[in-house]
ZAMARGU-4260 file (C-alpha; in steps of 0.2 Angstrom, whole numbers, plus 5000, padded with zeros to 4 digits):
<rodrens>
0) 4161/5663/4147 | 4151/5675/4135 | 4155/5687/4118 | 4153/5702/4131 | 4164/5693/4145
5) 4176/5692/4131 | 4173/5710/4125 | 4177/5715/4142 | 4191/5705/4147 | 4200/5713/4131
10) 4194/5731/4135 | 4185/5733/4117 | 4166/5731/4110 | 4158/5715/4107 | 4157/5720/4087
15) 4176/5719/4087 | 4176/5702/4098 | 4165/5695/4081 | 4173/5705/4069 | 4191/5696/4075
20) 4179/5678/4077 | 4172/5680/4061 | 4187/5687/4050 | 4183/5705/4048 | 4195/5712/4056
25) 4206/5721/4040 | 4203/5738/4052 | 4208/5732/4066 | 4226/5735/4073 | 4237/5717/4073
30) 4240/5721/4095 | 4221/5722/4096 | 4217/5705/4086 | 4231/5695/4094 | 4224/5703/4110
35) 4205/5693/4109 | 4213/5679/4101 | 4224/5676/4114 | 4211/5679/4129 | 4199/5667/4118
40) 4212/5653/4117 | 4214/5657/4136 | 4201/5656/4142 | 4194/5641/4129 | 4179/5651/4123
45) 4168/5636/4116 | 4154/5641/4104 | 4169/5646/4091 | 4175/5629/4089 | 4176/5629/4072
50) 4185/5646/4070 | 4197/5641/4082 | 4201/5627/4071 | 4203/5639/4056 | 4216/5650/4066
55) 4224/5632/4073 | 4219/5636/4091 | 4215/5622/4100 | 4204/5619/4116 | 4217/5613/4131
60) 4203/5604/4140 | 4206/5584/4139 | 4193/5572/4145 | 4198/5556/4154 | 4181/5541/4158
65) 4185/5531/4170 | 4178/5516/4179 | 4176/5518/4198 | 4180/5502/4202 | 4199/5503/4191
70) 4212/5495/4204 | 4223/5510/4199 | 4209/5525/4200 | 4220/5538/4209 | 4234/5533/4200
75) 4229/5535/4183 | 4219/5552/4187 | 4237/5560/4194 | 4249/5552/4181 | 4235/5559/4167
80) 4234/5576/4175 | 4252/5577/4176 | 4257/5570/4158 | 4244/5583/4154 | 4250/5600/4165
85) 4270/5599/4156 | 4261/5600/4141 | 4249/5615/4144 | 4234/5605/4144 | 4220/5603/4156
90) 4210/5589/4163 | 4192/5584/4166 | 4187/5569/4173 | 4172/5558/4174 | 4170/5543/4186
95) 4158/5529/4179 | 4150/5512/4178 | 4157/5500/4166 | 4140/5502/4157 | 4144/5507/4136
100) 4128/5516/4138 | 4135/5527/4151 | 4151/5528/4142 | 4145/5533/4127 | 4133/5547/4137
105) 4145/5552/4144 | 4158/5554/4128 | 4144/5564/4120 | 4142/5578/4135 | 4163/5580/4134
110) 4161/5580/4114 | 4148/5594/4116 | 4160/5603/4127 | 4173/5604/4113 | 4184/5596/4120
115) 4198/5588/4107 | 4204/5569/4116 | 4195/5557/4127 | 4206/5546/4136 | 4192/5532/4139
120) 4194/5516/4151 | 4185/5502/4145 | 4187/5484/4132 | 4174/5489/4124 | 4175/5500/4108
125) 4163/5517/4113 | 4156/5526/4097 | 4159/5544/4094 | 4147/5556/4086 | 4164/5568/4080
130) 4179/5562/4071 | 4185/5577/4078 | 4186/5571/4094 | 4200/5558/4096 | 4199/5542/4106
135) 4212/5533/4116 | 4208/5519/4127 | 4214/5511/4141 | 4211/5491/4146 | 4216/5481/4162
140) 4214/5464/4152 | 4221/5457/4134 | 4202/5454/4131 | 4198/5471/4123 | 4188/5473/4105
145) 4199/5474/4088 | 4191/5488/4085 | 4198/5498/4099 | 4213/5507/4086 | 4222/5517/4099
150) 4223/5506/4116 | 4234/5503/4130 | 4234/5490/4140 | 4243/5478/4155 | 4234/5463/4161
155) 4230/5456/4180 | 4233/5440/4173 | 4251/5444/4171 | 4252/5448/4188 | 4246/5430/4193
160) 4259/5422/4181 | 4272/5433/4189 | 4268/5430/4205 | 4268/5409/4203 | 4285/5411/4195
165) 4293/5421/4210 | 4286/5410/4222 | 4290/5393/4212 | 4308/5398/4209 | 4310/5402/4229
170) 4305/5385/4230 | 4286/5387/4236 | 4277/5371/4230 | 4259/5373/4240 | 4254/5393/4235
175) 4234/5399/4241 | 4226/5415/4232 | 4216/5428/4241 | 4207/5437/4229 | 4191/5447/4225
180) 4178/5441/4210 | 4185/5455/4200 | 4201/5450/4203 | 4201/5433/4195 | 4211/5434/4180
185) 4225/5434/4193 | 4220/5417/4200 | 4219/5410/4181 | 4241/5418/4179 | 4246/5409/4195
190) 4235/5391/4188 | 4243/5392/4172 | 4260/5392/4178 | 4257/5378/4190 | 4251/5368/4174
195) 4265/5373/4163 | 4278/5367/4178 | 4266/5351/4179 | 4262/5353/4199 | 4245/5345/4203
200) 4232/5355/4206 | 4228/5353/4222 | 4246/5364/4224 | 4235/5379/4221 | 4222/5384/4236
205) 4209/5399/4231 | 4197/5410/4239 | 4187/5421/4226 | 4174/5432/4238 | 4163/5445/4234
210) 4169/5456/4248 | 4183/5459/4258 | 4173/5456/4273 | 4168/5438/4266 | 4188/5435/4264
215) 4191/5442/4281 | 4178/5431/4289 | 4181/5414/4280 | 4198/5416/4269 | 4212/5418/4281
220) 4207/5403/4290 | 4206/5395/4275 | 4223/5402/4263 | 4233/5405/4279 | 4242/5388/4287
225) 4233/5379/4276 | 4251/5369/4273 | 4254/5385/4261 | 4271/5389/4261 | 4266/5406/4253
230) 4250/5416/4250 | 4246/5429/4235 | 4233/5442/4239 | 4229/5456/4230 | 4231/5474/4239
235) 4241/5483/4256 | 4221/5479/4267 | 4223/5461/4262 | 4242/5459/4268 | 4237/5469/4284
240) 4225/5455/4288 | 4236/5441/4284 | 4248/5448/4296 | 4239/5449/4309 | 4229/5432/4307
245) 4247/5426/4307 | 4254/5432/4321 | 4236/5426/4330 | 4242/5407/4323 | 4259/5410/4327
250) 4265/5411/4310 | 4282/5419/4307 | 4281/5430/4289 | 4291/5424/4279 | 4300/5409/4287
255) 4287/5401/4289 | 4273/5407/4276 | 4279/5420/4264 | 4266/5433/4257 | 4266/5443/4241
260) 4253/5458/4235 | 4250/5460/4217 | 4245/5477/4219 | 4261/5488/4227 | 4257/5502/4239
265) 4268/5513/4249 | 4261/5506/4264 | 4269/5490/4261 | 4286/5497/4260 | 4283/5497/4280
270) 4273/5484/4284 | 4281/5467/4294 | 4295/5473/4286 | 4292/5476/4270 | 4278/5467/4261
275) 4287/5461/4243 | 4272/5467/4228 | 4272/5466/4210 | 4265/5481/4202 | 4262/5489/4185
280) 4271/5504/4177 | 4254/5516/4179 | 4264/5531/4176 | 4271/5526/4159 | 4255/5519/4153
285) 4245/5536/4155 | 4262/5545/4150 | 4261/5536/4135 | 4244/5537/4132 | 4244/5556/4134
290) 4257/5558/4121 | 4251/5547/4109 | 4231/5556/4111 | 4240/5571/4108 | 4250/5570/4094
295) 4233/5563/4087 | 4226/5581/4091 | 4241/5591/4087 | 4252/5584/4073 | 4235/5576/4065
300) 4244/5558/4066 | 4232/5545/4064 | 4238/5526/4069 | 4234/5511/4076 | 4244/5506/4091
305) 4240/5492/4104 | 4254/5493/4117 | 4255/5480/4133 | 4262/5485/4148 | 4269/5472/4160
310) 4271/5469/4177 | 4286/5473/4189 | 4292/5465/4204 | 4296/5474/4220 | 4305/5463/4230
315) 4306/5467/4248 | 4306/5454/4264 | 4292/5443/4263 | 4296/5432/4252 | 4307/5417/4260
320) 4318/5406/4247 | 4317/5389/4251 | 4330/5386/4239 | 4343/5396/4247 | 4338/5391/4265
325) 4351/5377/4268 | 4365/5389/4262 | 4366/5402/4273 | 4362/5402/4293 | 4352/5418/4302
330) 4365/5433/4307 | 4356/5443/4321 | 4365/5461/4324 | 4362/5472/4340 | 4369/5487/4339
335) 4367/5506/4336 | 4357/5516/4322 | 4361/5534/4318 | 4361/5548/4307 | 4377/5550/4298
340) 4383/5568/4298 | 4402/5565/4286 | 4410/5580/4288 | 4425/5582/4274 | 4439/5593/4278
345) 4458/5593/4274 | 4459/5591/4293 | 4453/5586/4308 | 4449/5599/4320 | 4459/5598/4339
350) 4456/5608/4353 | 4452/5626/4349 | 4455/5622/4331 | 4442/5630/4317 | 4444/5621/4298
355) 4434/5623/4283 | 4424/5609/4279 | 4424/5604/4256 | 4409/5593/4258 | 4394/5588/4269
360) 4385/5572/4267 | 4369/5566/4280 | 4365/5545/4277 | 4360/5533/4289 | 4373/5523/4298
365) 4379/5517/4316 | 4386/5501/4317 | 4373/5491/4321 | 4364/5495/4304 | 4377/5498/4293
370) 4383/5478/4298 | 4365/5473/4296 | 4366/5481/4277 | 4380/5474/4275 | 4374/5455/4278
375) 4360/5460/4267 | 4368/5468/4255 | 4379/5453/4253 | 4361/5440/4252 | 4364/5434/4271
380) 4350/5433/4282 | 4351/5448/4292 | 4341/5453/4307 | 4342/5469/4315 | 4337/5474/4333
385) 4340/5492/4340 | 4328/5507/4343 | 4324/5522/4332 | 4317/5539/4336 | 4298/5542/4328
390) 4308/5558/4318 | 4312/5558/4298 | 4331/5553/4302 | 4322/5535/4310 | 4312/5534/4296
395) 4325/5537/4283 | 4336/5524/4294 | 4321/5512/4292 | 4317/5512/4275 | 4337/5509/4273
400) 4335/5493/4281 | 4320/5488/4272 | 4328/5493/4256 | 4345/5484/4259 | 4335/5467/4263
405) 4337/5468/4282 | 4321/5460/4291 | 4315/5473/4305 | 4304/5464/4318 | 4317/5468/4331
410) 4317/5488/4326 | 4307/5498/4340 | 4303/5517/4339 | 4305/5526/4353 | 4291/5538/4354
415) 4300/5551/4369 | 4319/5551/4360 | 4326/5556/4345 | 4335/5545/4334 | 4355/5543/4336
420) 4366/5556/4327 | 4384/5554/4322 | 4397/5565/4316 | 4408/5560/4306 | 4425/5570/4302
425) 4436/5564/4287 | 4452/5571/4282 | 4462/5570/4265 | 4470/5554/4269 | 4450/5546/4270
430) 4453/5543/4294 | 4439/5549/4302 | 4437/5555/4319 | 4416/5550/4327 | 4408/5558/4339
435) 4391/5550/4341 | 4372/5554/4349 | 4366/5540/4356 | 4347/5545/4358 | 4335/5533/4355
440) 4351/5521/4357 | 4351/5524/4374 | 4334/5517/4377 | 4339/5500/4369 | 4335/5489/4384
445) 4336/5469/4390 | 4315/5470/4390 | 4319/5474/4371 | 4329/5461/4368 | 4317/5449/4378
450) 4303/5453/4367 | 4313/5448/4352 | 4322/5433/4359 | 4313/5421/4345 | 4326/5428/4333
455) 4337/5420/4340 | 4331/5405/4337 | 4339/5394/4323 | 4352/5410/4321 | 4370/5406/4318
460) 4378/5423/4324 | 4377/5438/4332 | 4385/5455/4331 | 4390/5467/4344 | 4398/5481/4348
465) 4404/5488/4363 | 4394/5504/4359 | 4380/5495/4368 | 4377/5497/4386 | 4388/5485/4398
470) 4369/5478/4403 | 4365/5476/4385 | 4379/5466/4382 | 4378/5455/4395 | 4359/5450/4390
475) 4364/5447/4373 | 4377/5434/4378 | 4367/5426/4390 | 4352/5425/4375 | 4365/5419/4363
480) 4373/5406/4376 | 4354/5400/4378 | 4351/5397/4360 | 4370/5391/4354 | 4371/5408/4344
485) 4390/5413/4341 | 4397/5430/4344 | 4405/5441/4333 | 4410/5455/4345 | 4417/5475/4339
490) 4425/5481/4355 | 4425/5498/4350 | 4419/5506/4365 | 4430/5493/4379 | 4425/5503/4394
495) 4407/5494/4394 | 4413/5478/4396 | 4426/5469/4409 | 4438/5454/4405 | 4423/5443/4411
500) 4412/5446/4398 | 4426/5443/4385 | 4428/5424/4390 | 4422/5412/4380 | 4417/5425/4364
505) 4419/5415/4348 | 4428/5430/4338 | 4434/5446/4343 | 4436/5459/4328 | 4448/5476/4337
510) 4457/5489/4327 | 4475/5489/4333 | 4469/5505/4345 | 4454/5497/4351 | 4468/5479/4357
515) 4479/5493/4366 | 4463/5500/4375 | 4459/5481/4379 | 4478/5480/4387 | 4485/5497/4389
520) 4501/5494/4394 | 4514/5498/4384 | 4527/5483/4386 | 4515/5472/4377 | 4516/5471/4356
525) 4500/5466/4344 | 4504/5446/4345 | 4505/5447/4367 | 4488/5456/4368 | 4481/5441/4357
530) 4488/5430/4367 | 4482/5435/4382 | 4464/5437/4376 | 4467/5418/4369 | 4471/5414/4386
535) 4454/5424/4393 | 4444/5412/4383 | 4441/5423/4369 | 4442/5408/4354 | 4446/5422/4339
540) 4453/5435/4338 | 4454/5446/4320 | 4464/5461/4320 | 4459/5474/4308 | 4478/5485/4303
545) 4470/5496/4290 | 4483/5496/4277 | 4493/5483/4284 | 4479/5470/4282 | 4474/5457/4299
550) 4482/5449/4308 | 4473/5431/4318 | 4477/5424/4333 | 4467/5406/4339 | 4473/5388/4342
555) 4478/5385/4326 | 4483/5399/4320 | 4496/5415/4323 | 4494/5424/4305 | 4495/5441/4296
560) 4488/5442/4281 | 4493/5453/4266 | 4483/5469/4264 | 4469/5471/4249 | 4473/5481/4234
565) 4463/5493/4238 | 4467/5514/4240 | 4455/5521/4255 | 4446/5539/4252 | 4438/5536/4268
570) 4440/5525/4281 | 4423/5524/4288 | 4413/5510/4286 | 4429/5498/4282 | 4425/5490/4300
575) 4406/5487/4296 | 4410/5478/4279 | 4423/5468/4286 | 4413/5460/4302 | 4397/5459/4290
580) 4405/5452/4274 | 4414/5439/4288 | 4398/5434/4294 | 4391/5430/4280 | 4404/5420/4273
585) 4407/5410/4291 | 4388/5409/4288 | 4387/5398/4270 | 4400/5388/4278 | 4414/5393/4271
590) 4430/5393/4283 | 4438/5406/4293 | 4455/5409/4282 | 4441/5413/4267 | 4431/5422/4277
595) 4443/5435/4283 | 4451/5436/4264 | 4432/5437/4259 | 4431/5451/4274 | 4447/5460/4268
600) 4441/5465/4250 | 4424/5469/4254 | 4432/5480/4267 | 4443/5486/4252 | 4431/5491/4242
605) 4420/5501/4252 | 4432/5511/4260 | 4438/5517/4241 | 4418/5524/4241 | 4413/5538/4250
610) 4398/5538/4268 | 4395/5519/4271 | 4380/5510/4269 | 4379/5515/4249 | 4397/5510/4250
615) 4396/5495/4256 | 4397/5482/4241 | 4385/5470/4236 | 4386/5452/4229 | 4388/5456/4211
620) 4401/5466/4215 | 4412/5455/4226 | 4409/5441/4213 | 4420/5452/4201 | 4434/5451/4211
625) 4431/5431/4213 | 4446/5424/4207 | 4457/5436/4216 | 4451/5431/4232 | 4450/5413/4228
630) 4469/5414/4223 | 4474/5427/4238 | 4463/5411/4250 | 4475/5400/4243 | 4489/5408/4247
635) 4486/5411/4264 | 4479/5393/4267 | 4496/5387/4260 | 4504/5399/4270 | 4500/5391/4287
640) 4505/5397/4305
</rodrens>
């Protein structure tokens, strides 16, 4: 951009462009000087640097030096861009070396530019020709020069010393590092926690490489099975390649080697499972660094400010706690996944009925996930098999799971079928009426199950619904029969299944509706239809009476509980949090009075919450209401038959 582009631009002569540049413009008209002044500071005419400081105009170009080899390149570029944009500023970016020299070369072309800020990444302090041009400096190590007055910072070493700590206090004792050469400050983190917690050194395996190819070729053999309970690499490539030397050996992730990444990336989110990763607040740091360079610029505030950044932890599946092991057995749950559709209404439509609906919410559900949220929600060990459409509703289901601590290995997405739909009708009173799409449901198979049978290995139970196919059902029995896996059966779709498949099922959980579908006949009240299934085989059976509370019905026992304190706004997923929140509790060994009270208030609380899996409570929140239960257990235990 030239005087006579400007001249143009403003539709006058080039003599009254300089006259308005130079400060002889007393005859020309106010519209006409704040015309050029305003195209100039548009268009951020440089030669006129100095009169644009005289006028308080300010040129919106920032510059940002950055090393090419910085773990968070894209990142930082984005978040500076963006910090940048909301404030009406403009970027320009130079990728480097970490050479001063080319620094400082490069600092001088961007000051000869005009430009008013440099956000520079380096530890070492780069001398500027200007004291016009502000500096602000960004470091990924505590190592950087006094001299650097204006720097923010966050350390990989940090994330080492977070990473030890997670894995220590999971219990991991024997830990191996994966790392690159410039990646060793995390190595030196993870050693000194090992010292400070005085483990020997030999606790600590490392492979520092060049080159990924060098890790690749000699560090998985080396890091992975090497009696490491747990191994620490550094990025989403890394953790691929661990996986899949793992499943090569045989290793289960994270039962049998746990893996954490100190560098999150939205890949991990979905891969094994969810890969857990700590990661830095990038987006803060250059947010931060923006305002403060700017405030430098613009309110001419000069300070000295180092400020550290630390490290976050993403936890997702892939990190198994020793410690917690012997306290609660796997849970397995078959069953469906959908799409929620809640439709709230005063009413519930019948035939040739129309009603306004007040609300609309769409979540992910079915009852096979929303009981595996629930057991993971609650910290049980909950493993899900089922299948998903390839669609954004599966994927939105998936990352739920994932999200909710649910470990996916058994998940399949079906690449020819959409992912099941429900629709869900609730009225004022919170009952709802379901009509369901099975899609990708439907293509939930035996060969599935097969495929996955290793889950069920070491698992203490598994959930059903009768939603499942008749063939289904009958494959998961036999699997569970085969590996001593208990079943905790919903029968809420009876016509699947004949009374032979009901004999010898550990628990039974039906609504009342569902026991008079089991035994239609109408001569027959709550406690008969119990007994009969007693007399089928079936070893429990829990009757959920909504607000009458449960009744149970097994050897020992012929007992109606007291309903929860709870007022219900909808109904939904009372069912899913009272068969998930039992499982978990039957599952740290707790007994089956317990349980069900346990069961009852979780159900409780989640049906005074609207949709179902973000209603579902979690174990903080069943911990407040730990006295109440522990006195309402006692009262039923004392209460016998």
């Amino acid at each position: 951009m030239n005087i006579q582009e400007i001249a143009k631009l403003a539709g006058v002569s080039v003599s009254t462009v300089s006259k308005v540049m130079n400060g002889k413009d007393k005859d020309i008209s106010e519209k006409t000087r704040k015309k050029v002044l305003q195209i100039i500071k548009d268009t951020s005419y440089m030669p006129y640097a100095k009169y644009r400081a005289k006028e308080g105009l300010i040129n919106r170009f920032i510059g940002l030096i950055i090393e090419k080899n910085n773990p968070y390149y894209a990142e930082l570029i984005a978040f500076v861009e963006e910090a940048l944009r909301v404030r009406d500023f403009y970027l320009i970016v130079y990728t480097i070396d970490s050479s001063e020299e080319e620094i400082e070369k490069t600092l001088n072309e961007l000051q000869k530019r005009g430009v008013p800020g440099v956000i520079i990444d380096s530890p070492k302090v780069i001398l500027s020709s200007t004291e016009e041009c502000k500096l602000v400096y960004l470091a990924h190590t505590g190592n950087f020069e006094s001299e650097q007055k204006n720097t923010f910072y966050y350390r990989c070493y940090d994330a080492g010393r977070l990473a030890a700590k997670t894995l220590f206090e999971a219990g991991h004792q024997k830990i191996s590092c994966m790392l690159l050469e410039t990646e060793k400050t995390i190595l030196d983190g993870v050693e000194a926690v090992s010292r400070e917690r005085n483990h020997r050194k030999e606790f600590i395996t490392s492979y520092i490489a060049n080159s990924k190819e060098e890790i690749y070729q000699n560090a998985l053999e080396i890091c992975v099975g090497d009696n490491a309970t747990a191994v620490i690499c550094s990025d989403a490539e890394m953790a691929g390649a661990i996986v899949e030397y793992a499943k090569k050996i045989g290793l289960k992730i994270p039962e049998e080697c746990s893996l954490l990444c100190t560098r999150d990336q939205e890949v991990l989110k979905y891969l094994a499972g969810g890969i857990s990763a700590i990661d830095y607040p990038i987006h803060q740091i250059a947010e931060d660094a923006v305002s403060h360079l700017l405030k430098m610029i613009i309110e001419k505030q000069e300070s000295e400010i180092a400020r550290r950044f630390f490290p976050e932890l993403h936890e997702r599946n892939s990190i198994w706690n020793i410690c917690a092991e012997s306290k609660t057995e796997k849970i397995i749950v078959i069953g469906s996944m959908n799409m929620d559709n809640s439709i709230e209404g005063t009413l519930t439509p019948v035939n040739g009925e129309t009603t306004i609906a007040t609300n609309i919410l769409m979540m992910p559900g079915g009852k096979g996930a929303n009981q595996a949220v629930g057991v993971g929600r609650l910290g049980g060990a909950s493993y899900m098999i089922g299948k998903i459409g390839k669609d954004v509703d599966g994927r939105r289901i998936y990352k739920s799971l994932i999200d909710n601590s649910v470990r996916t290995e058994g998940v399949e997405f079906d690449e020819h079928a959409s992912s099941g739909k429900a629709f869900v009708h609730i009225d004022k009173k919170g009952e709802n009426a379901i009509v369901v799409y099975r899609g990708a449901n439907g293509n939930l198979d035996e060969a599935q199950l097969r495929r996955h049978e290793d889950l069920f290995k070491s698992a203490k139970y598994c959930l059903l619904s009768c939603e499942l196919s008749g063939d289904i059902l009958i494959a998961a029995k036999n699997i569970c029969k085969i590996n001593g896996v208990e079943i905790i059966l919903k029968p809420s779709a009876i016509e699947n299944i004949g009374e032979d498949f009901l004999e010898g099922i550990e628990y039974i959980v039906p609504n009342e509706k569902e026991m008079e579908r089991i035994y239609p006949t109408d001569d027959l009240n709550l406690e008969e239809r119990a007994e009969k299934l007693l007399e089928l085989g079936v070893k429990n059976i829990i009757v959920t009476r909504g607000r009458q509370g449960v009744y149970l019905k097994n050897k020992q026992y012929s007992k109606y509980f007291d309903k929860n304190p709870f007022t219900a706004i909808d109904s939904t997923g009372g069912a899913d949090a009272f068969i998930s929140a039992m499982a978990v509790s039957l599952s740290e060994g707790r007994d089956l009075i317990y349980s069900i009270v346990y069961a009852s208030y979780a159900a409780g609380i989640t049906v005074t919450r609207y949709g179902v899996q973000e209603a579902l409570p979690d174990r903080k929140t069943m911990h407040i209401y730990h006295d109440e239960i522990e006195r309402q257990y006692r009262k039923e235990k004392d209460g016998g038959d």
